[in-house]
N, C-alpha and C positions, 0 to 999 in steps of 0.2 A: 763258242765257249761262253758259260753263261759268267759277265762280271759280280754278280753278286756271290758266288761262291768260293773259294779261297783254291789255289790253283802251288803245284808242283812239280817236280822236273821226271819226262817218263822216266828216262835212264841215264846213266852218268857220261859225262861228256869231261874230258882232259886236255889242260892245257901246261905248255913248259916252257920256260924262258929263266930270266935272268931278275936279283933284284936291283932296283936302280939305287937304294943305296948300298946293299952290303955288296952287291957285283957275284952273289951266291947263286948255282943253280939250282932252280926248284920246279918242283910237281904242282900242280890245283889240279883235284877234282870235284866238280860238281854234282852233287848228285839229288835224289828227291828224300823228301823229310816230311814227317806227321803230321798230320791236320795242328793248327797252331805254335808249330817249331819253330816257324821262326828261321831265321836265317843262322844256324851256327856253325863254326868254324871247328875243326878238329885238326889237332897238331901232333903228327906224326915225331916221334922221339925214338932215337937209338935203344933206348932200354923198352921199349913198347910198352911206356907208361904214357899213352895218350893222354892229352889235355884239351878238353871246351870250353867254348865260349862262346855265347849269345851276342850274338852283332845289335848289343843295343845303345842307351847312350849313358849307361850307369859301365858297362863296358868299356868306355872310350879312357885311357889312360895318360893321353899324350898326344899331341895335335900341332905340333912346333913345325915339323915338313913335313910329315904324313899323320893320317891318323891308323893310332896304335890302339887294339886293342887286347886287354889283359883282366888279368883277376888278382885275387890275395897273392897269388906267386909271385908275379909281375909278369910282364910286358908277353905277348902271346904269339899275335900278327900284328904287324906293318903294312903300310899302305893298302889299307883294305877298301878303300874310296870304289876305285874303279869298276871290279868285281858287283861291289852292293849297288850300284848303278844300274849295272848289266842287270841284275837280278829285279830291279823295281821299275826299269823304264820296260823292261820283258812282261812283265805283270805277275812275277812271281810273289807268292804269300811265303812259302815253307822251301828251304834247301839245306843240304849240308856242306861244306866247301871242307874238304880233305886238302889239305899242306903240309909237304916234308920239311919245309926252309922257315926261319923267321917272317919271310916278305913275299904278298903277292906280287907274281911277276911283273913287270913293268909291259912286258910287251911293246907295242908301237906308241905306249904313251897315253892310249884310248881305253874306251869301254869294248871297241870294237871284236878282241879275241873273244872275251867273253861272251859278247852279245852273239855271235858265231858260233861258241858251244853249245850255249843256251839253245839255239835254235836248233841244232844238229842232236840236241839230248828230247825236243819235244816237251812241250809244256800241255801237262793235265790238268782237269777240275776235279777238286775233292768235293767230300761232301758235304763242309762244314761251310755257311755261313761265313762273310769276311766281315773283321769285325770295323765294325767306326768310330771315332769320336765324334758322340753326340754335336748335332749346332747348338748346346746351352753351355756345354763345355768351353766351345771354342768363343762365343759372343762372351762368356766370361772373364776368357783370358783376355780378348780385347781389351774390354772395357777397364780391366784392371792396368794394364800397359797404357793407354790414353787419360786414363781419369788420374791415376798416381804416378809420383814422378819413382816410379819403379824400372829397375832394368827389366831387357829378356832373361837373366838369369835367374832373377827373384820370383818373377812370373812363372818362370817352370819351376823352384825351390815351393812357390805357396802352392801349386796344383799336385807336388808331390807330397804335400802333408794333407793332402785331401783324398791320396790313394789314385790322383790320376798322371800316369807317368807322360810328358813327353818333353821333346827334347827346346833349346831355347832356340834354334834356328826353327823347330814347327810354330813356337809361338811368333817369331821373324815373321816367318810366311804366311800367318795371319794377321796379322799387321797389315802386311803390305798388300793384301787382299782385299780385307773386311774394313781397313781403316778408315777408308773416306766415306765410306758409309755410314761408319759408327760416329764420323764426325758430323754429316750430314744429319743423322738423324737427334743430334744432340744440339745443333743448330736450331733445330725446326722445333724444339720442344723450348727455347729459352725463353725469356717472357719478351714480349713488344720492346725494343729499343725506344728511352725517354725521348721527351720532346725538347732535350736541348743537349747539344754535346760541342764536345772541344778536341782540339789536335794538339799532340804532346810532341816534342820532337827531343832526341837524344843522339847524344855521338858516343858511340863506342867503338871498338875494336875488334873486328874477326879476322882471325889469324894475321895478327900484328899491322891488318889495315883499316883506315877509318872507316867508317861506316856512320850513316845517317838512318835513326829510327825513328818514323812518323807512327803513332797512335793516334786512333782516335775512339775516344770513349764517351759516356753517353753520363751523366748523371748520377745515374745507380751503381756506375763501375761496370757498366758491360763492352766490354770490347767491343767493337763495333767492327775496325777491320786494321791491318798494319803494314806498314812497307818499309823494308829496307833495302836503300841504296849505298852504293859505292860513291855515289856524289850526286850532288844536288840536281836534278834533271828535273825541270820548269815542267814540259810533258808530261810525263811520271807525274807528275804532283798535281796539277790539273784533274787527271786520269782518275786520281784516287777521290779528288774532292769532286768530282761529278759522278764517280760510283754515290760515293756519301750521298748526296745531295737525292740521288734518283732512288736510290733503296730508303729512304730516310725522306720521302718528301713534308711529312709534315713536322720535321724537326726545325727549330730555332739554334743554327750555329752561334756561338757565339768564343 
C-alpha cells in the first residue's frame, strides 16, 4: 500500500456493546468514505432524521470524561477517543462511523475491537494524494510557542486566523518534537558570550517549597546558563561553575 496516497475501509465492519457512561446498548459501524471525508460519524435517530459530524477539533464540544462531539444542535457522540485511534494508528485517511446510541461502545476499555474490525473490514488506497502540513507551517508554530510567552491554545487560535486549522495538542506535539532543536538552533545564532559575567542567586518557591536559583549572566544580559535546586548542594555548584568556566574560557568572573 503506497503511504503517500490517502487510504479507506474496503467494507463495513460492525461492532456492539455497551456505553460506559450511559450503560445504553449500541451499534458502530464502520464503513469506507470519499476521498478527503475525513472521519465522520452519523447518528442514527428514531425519526430517521440522521445527524453529522466531522471528527475534527472545531467538533469537540466537551472533554470533561470523554470527548463529546457535536454541532449547533448540541452534543452528538460520546467517547469517540477510542474508535478515532483505531482508525489513525490503522493508517486510515476517510470513514464513516454509523451509531444508533449517544456513546461509542466501551468495549474492553481499548482500541482493540475496533482495531479488529478495521482489519476484518480491509483497508484500501484511494487515489488522492494525503495531504500534509507544510514544515514552514509547523517551524512556525514552534517558533511562536518558544519565542512568546503564548499558550497552545493561542498558537492554534493565531494559525486559525491564518486559514490553517489544527488542533492545540498537534501544536503540543510539535513542541515536544521540534523543541530542542528550535532551542538549539537559537542557541547557536546568539551573539559570543561577553568577556565578564556574574552569578545571581534567588530563593523562591515551587509548589510551596524553597527553592534555590543560580543565574549566571554575562554583561550584555545574556543568560549564559541556570540551575535550580531544592537545596544547596556544594557538587551541583561546583558542576555548574566549571561548565561556566570551560564553555566561557576567556571570560573574566567577577
Amino acid at each position: 500500500m503506497k503511504s503517500g496516497r490517502q487510504t479507506t475501509l474496503r467494507t463495513h465492519a460492525t461492532v456492539t456493546g455497551v456505553g460506559v457512561h450511559s450503560g445504553l446498548p449500541v451499534s458502530l459501524t464502520i464503513g469506507p468514505a470519499s476521498v478527503d471525508a475525513g472521519f465522520i460519524f452519523v447518528r442514527s435517530v428514531p425519526d430517521g432524521c440522521d445527524r453529522e459530524v466531522h471528527a475534527s477539533a472545531k467538533s469537540v464540544i466537551a472533554t470533561e470524561f470523554a470527548t463529546v462531539l457535536g454541532d449547533h444542535q448540541g452534543p452528538l457522540v460520546s467517547t469517540a477517543e477510542h474508535v478515532l485511534a483505531a482508525l489513525r494508528g490503522m493508517g486510515v485517511d476517510n470513514a464513516t462511523i454509523e451509531i444508533d446510541g449517544p456513546e461509542v461502545p466501551i468495549m474492553d476499555g481499548s482500541a482493540a475491537a475496533f482495531v479488529a474490525a478495521i482489519d476484518q473490514a480491509g483497508i484500501v488506497t484511494q487515489s488522492a494524494s494525503r495531504r500534509f502540513i507544510p514544515a514552514a507551517v509547523i517551524s512556525h508554530a514552534v517558533w511562536l510557542y518558544f519565542r512568546f510567552p503564548l499558550s497552545l491554545r493561542m498558537v492554534e487560535e493565531m494559525l486559525a486566523a491564518r486559514g490553517i486549522i489544527v488542533s492545540h495538542e498537534s501544536v503540543r506535539q510539535w513542541a515536544l518534537k521540534f523543541g530542542q532543536d528550535f532551542a538549539n538552533q537559537i542557541r547557536r545564532r546568539l551573539p559570543a558570550a561577553g568577556d565578564k559575567w556574574h552569578l545571581d542567586e534567588v530563593v523562591l518557591k515551587i509548589a510551596g517549597k524553597k527553592h534555590w536559583l543560580w543565574r549566571a549572566v554575562d554583561q550584555e544580559g545574556i543568560v549564559l546558563d541556570i540551575l535550580v535546586q531544592s537545596r544547596r548542594d556544594k557538587r551541583t555548584a561546583k558542576r555548574l561553575l566549571r561548565k561556566l568556566l570551560n564553555g566561557n574560557a576567556e571570560c573574566r568572573a567577577s
